[in-house]
C-alpha positions as CSV (number, residue, x, y, z in Angstrom):
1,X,-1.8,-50.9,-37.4
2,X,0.9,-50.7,-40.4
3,X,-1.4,-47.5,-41.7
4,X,-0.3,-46.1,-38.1
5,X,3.4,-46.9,-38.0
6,X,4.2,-45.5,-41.4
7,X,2.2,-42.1,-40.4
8,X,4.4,-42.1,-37.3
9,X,7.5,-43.2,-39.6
10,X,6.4,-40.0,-41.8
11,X,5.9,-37.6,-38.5
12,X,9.7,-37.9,-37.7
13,X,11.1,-38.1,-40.7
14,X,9.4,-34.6,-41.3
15,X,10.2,-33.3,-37.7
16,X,13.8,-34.3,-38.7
17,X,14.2,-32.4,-41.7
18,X,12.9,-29.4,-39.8
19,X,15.2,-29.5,-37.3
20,X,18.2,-29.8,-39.7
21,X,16.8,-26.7,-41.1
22,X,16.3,-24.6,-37.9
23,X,12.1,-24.1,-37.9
24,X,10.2,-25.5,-35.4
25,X,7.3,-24.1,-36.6
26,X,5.4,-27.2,-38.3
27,X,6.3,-29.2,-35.0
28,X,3.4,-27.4,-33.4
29,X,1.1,-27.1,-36.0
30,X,-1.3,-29.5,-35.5
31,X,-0.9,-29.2,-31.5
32,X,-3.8,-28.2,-29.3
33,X,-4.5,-28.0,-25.7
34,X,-7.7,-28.9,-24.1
35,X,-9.9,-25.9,-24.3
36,X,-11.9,-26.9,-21.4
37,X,-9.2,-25.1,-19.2
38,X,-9.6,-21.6,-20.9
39,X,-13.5,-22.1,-21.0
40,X,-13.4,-22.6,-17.2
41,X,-10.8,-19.6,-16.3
42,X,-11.9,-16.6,-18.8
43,X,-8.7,-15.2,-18.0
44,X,-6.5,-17.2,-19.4
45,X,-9.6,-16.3,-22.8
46,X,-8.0,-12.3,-22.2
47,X,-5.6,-11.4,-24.6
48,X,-5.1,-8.3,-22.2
49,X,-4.5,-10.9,-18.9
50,X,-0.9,-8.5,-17.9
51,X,-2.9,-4.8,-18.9
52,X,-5.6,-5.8,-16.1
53,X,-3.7,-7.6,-14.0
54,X,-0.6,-4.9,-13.7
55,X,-1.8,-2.9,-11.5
56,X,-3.2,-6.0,-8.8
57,X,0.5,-7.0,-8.8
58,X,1.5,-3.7,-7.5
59,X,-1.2,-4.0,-5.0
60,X,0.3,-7.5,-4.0
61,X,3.6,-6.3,-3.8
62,X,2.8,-3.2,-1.1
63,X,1.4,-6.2,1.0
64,X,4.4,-8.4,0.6
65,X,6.5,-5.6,1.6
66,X,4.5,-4.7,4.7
67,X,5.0,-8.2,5.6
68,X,8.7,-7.8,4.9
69,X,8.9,-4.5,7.3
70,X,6.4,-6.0,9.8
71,X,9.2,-8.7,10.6
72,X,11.6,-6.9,10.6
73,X,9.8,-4.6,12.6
74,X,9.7,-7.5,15.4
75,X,13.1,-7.9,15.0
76,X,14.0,-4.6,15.8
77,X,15.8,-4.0,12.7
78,X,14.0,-0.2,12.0
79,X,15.8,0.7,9.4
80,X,14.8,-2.1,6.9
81,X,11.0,-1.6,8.1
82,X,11.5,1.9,7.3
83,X,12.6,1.3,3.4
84,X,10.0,-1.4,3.5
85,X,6.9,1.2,4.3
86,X,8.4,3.4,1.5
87,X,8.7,0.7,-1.1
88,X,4.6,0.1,0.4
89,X,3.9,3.5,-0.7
90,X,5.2,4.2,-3.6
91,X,3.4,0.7,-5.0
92,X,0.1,1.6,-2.8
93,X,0.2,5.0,-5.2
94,X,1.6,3.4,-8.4
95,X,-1.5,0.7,-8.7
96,X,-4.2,3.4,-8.4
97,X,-2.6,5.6,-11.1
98,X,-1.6,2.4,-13.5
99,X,-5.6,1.4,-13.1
100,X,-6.7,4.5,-14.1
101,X,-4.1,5.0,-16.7
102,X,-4.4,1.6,-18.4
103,X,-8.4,1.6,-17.7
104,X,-8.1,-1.6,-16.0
105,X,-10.0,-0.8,-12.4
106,X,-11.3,-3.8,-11.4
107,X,-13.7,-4.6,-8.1
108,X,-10.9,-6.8,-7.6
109,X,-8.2,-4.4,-7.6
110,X,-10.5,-2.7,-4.7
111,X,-10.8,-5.2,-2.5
112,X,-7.0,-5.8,-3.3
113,X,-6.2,-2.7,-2.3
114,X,-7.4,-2.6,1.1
115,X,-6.8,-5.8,2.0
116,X,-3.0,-4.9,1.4
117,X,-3.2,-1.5,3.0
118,X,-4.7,-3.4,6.0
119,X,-1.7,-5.0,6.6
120,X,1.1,-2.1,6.0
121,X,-0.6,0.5,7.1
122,X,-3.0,-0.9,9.4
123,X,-1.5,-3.7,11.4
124,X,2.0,-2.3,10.9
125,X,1.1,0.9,13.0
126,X,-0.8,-0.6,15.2
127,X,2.2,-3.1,16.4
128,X,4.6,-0.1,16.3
129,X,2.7,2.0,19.1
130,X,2.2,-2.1,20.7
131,X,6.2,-2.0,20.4
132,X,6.4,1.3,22.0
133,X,3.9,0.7,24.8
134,X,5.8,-2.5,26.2
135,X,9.2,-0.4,26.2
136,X,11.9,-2.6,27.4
137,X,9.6,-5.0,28.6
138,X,9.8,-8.6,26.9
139,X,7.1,-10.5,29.6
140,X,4.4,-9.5,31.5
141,X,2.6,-6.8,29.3
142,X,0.6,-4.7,31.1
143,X,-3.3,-5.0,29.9
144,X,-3.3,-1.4,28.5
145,X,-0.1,-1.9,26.0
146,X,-2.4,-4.1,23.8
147,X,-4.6,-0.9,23.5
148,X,-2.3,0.0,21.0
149,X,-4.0,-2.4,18.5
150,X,-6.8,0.6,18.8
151,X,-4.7,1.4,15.6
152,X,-5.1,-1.9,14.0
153,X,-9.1,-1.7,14.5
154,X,-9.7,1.9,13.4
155,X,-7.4,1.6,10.2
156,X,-9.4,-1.5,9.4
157,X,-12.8,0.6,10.1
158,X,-11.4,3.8,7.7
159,X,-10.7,1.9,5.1
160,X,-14.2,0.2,5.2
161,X,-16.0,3.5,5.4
162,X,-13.8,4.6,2.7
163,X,-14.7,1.8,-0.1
164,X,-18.6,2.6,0.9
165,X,-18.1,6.7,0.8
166,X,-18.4,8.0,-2.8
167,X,-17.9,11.4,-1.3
168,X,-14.1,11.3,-1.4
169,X,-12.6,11.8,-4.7
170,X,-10.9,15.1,-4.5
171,X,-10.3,15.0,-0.6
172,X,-10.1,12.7,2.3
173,X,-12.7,12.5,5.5
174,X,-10.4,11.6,8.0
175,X,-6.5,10.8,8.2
176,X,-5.7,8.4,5.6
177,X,-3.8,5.4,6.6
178,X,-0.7,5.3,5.0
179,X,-0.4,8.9,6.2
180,X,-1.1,7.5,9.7
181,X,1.4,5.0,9.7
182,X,4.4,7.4,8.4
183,X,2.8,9.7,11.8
184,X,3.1,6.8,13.9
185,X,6.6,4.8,12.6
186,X,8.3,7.9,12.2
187,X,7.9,9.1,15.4
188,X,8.5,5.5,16.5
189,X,11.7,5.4,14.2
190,X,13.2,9.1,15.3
191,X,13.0,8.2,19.0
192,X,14.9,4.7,18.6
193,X,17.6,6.3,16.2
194,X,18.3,9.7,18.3
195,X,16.5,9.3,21.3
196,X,13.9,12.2,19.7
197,X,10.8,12.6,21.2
198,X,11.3,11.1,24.2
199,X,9.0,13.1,26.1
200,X,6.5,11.1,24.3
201,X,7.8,7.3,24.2
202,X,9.2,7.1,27.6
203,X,5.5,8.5,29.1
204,X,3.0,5.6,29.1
205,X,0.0,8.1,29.5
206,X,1.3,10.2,26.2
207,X,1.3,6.7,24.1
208,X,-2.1,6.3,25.3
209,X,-3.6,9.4,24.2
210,X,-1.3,9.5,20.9
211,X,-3.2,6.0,20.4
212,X,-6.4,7.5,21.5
213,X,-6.0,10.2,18.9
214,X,-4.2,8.7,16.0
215,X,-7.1,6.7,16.2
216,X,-10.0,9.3,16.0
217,X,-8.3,11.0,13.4
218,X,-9.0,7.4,11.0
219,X,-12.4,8.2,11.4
220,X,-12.9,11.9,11.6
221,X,-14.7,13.8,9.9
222,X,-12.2,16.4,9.2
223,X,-11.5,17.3,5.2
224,X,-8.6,16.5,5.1
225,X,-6.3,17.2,1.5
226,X,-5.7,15.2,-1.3
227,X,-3.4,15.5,-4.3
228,X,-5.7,15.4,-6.7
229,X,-6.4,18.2,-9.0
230,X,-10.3,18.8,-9.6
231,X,-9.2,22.3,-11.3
232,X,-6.0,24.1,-13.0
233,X,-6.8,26.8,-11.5
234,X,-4.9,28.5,-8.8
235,X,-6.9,30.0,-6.5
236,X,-8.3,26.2,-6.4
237,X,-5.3,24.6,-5.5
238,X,-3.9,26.7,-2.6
239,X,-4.2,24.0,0.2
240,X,-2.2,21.7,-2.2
241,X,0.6,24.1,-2.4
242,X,0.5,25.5,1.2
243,X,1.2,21.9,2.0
244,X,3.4,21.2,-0.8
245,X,5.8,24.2,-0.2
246,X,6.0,23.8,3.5
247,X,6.5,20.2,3.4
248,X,9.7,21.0,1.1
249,X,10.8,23.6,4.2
250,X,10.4,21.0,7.0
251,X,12.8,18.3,5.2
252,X,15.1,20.9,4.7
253,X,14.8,22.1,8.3
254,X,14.7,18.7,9.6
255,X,15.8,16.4,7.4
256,X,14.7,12.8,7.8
257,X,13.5,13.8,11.6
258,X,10.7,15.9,9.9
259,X,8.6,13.6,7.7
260,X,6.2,12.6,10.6
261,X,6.0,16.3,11.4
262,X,5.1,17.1,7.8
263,X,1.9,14.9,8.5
264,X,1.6,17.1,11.4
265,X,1.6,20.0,9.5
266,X,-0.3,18.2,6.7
267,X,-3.1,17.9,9.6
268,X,-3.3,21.3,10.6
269,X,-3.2,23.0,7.0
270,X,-5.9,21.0,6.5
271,X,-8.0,22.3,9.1
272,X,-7.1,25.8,8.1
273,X,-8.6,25.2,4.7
274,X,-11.7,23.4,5.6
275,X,-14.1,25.4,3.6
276,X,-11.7,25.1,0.6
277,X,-11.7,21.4,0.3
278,X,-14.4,20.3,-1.7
């Protein structure tokens, strides 16, 4: 016992006459923590833990902010939803291209990735075209308004075929969601900010076929393009600047009114170059 007290006497007199010198350093240097935490959890054992976890934290943060712009989305406040599903996309492209660049894709970061696209760009359009189907109505929803969860389910079943189909590296089969969702939203958001496209949202038969169609299009089989460059050369890349070119020309045209009718015109330019897309 007195063999114990004067090592603890020596202890502080040591740590004191560090501290009056400013280094911590020898406070620490016989410290350990249990290693049967790190053996257990081989990430905390990765040296790397923020390199291949960077990009899942983009991931998580385009789900948090579809959850952000769903709510606001019920709360009719269209504008926030609106910066909400930008801020989704630019983090939905930003995790792929830090995985590659970093070389940290993960199956992880796959499954991350569509469980988060699920929810902005699946649920998120589905309960916009929900929104417009019930109108002014608050009770009482007529049976067929629900169809517009038809959105929900066939974003859910595009991206599935999409993590199984090894086909799609340089193009898409099919309307991609996020793509979808600016289609659907921005339509959605044009019509309650000027009263555009009313043709459309204040006909009940329209929204169903709009549904019936945004829907198909999930799952199509049409090519449709992707910007990713399998070659430099030009003669390779004309659908990407057909669509890059006239995409400029809508906004200018249309301004803010024309991004869901540059997926429009992304839709048909990809038809037109069918054979091209490879």
């Amino acid at each position: 016992m007195p063999s114990q007290i004067l090592h603890s006497a020596k202890i502080r007199k040591v740590g004191s006459q560090k501290l009056e010198v400013g280094n911590f350093s020898a406070l620490f240097e016989n410290f350990y923590l249990p290693t049967s935490i790190f053996q257990q959890n081989p990430y905390f054992c990765d040296m790397n833990f923020i390199k291949n976890n960077l990009a899942n934290a983009f991931t998580l943060g385009n789900l948090f902010s579809g959850c952000v712009g769903i709510v606001h989305l019920f709360l009719g406040d269209y504008q926030t939803t609106a910066i909400c599903i930008i801020i989704s996309l630019v983090l939905d492209f930003f995790d792929g291209f830090i995985a590659r660049a970093m070389n940290s894709s993960s199956n992880l970061g796959g499954q991350l990735d569509s469980l988060a696209d699920m929810v902005s760009f699946g649920f998120l359009p589905g309960f916009t075209m929900f929104l417009a189907m019930i109108g002014n109505r608050y009770t009482d929803f007529p049976w067929y308004t629900y169809l517009g969860f038809f959105v929900t389910l066939f974003s859910c079943l595009r991206l599935a075929i999409f993590n199984l189909d090894d086909e799609q590296k340089y193009y898409f089969k099919g309307l991609n969601t996020p793509s979808n969702t600016i289609l659907i939203f921005g339509l959605f958001y044009a019509y309650k900010e000027s009263g555009r496209f009313s043709f459309l949202f204040e006909n009940e038969i329209y929204l169903l076929i709009f549904t019936v169609i945004s829907s198909w299009l999930l799952i199509s089989p049409i090519k449709m393009i992707a910007m990713k460059f399998k070659s430099k050369q030009l003669k390779d890349n004309y659908p990407k600047l057909a669509l890059l070119i006239g995409g400029i020309l809508i906004l200018l045209i249309f301004k803010t009114v024309g991004i869901p009718l540059i997926i429009i015109y992304y839709i048909l330019i990809s038809l037109i170059f069918q054979k091209q897309l490879k």
